[in-house]
KEGU-697506 format. One record per atom (N, C-alpha, C): z, y, x. Coordinates in pm, whole numbers, plus 32768, in hexadecimal, padded with zeros to 4 digits. Atoms other than C-alpha are relative to their C-alpha. Example, Ala and Ser with C-alpha at 12.3 -4.5 7.8 and 13.67 -1.06 7.14 Angstrom:
80007F898059 830C7E3E84CE 80008078805A 7FFA7F897FAE 82CA7F968557 8049806D7FB3 
//
This chain:
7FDA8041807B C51829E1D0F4 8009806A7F91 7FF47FDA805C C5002A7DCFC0 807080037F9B 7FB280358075 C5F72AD2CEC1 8010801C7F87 7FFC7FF4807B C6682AB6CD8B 7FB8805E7FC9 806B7FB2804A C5E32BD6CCF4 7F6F80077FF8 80937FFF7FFB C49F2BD1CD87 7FA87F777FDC 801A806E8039 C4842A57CCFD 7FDE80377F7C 803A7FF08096 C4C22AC0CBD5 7F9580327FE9 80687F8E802F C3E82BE1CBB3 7F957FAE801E 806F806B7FF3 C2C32AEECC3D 7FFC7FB17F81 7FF580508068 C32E29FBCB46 7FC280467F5E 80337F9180A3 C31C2B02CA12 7F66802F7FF7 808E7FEB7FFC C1D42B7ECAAF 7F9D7F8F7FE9 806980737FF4 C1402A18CAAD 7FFD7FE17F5B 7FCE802F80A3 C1AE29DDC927 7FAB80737FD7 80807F9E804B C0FD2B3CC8C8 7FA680057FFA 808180207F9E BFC92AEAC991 7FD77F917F8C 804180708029 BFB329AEC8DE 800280227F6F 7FEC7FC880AF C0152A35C75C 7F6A80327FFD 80757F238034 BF052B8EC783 7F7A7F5D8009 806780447FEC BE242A44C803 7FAB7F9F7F69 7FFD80678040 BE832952C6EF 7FAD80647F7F 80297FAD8079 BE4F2A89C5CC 7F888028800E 80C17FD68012 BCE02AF8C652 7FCA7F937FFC 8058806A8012 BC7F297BC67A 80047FF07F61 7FE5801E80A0 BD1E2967C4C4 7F7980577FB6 804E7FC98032 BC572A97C492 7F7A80218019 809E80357FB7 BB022A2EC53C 7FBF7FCD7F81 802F8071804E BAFF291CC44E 7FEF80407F80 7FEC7FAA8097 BB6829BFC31F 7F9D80627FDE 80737F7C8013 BA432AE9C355 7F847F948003 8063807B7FF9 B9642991C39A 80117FCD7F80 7FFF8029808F B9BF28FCC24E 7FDC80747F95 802A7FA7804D B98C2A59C18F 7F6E8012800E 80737FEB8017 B8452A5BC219 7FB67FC57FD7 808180698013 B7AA292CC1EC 7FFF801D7F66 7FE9801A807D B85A2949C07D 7F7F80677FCD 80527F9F8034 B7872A95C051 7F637FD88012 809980407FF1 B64329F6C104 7FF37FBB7F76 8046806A806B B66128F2BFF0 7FF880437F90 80547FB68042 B69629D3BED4 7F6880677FE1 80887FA9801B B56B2AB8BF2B 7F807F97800E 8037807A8026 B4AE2967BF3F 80097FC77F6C 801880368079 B52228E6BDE3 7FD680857FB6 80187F89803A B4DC2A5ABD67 7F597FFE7FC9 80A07FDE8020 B3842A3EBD80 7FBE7F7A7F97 80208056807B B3612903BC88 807880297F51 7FC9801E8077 B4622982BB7F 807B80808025 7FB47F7E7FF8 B5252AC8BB0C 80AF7FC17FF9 7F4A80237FDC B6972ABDBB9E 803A80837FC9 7FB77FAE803D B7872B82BAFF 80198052805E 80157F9E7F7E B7B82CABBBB7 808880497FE7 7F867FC87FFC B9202D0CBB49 80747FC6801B 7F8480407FB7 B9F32C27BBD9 7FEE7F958094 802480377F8B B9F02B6CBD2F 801C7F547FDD 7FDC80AF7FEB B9C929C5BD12 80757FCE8047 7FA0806D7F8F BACA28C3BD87 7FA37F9A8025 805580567FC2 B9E127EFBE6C 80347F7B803E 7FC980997FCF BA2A2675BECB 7F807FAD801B 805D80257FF3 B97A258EBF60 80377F4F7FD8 7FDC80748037 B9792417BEC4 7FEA7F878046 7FB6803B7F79 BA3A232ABFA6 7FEA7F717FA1 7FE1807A802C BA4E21F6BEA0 7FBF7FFF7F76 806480048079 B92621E8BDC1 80177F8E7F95 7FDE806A807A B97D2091BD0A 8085804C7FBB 7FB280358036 BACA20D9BCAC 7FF580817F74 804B7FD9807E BA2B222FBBD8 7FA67FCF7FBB 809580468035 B90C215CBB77 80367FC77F98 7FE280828069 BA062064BACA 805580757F89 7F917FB48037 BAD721B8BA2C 7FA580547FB6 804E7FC5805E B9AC2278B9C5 7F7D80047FFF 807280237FDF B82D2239B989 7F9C8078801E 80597F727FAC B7D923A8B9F9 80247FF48094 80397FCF7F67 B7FA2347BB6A 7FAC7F687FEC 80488078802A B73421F4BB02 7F667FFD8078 805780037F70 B6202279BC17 80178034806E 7FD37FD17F8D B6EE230DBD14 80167F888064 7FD780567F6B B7402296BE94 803B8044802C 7F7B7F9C7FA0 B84222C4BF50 7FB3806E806C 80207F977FBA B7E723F8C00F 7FD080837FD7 80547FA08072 B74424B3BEF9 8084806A7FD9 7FC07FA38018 B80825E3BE9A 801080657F95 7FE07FCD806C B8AF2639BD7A 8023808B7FD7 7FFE7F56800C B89727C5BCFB 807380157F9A 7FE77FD18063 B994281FBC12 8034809C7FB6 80097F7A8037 B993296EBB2B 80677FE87F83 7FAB80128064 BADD2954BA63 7FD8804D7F8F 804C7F808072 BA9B2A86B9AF 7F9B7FF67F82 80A2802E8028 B94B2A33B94B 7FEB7F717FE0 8011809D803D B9AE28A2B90F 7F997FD38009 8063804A7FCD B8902850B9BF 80027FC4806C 7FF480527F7B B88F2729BAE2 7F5A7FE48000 808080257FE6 B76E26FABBC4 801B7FA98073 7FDD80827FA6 B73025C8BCA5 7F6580318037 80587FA77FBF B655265CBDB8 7FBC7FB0806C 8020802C7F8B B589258ABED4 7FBA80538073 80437FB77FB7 B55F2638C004 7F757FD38048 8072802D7FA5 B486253EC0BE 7F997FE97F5A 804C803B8039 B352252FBFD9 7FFA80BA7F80 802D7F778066 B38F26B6BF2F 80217FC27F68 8004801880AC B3E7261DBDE5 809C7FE07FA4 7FB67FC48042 B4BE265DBCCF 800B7F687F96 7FF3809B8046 B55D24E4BC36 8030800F7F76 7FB07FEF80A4 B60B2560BB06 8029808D7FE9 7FBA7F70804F B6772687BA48 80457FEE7F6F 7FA87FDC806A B7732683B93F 805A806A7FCF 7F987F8E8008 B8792732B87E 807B7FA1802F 7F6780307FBF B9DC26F3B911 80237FE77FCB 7FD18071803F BA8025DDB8A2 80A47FFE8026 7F67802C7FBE BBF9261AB8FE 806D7FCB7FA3 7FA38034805D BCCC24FBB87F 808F7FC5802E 7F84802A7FAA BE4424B5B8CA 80457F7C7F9A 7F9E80498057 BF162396B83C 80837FCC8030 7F6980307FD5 C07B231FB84A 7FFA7FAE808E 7FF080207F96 C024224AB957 8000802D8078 80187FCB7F70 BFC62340BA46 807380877FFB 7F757FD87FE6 C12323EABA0B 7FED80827F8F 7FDF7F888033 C0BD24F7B8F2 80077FDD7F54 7FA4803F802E C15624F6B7D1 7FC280787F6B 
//
């Protein structure tokens, strides 16, 4: 029979085991999302000069009507298509991977109003 201590210590070992497991499966993904992000920039690179001094916030567009009805620069997007944005540079790009092509390019449009809590 085993005791106490050596429960525990099992116990503690099974919890570390599973953490070190849980943090390389977080950061699998996370080096998987940086890459594809970079695949796709060096893909949109080659139709159109990207600013080269600041790094994009990248999204991908989950609910194409309800921008469609908010602004008529995603007016040819689909959900899946992937939005580039270059604060800096106030330029948004709406990017399709399947098909290589580039749906929109504007300047950044960032608008807040009382309703959405700013003041």
């Amino acid at each position: 029979m085993l005791k106490k201590p050596a429960i525990v210590f099992v116990i503690v070992l099974l919890i570390a085991v599973a953490a070190c497991l849980g943090w390389q499966n977080w950061q699998l993904k996370h080096n998987d999302i940086e890459a594809q992000n970079r695949q796709m920039l060096k893909a949109l690179s080659t139709h159109l000069l990207l600013p080269q001094d600041e790094d994009p916030t990248i999204a991908i567009i989950k609910d194409v009507d309800t921008l469609k009805s908010r602004q008529a620069f995603f007016n040819d997007a689909r959900n899946g298509d992937q939005l580039v944005i270059y604060a800096e540079a106030s330029k948004a790009i709406i990017y399709r991977e399947e098909g290589d092509l580039i749906i929109n390019v504007g300047p950044l449009n960032l608008t807040t109003t009382e309703a959405d809590g700013a003041q």
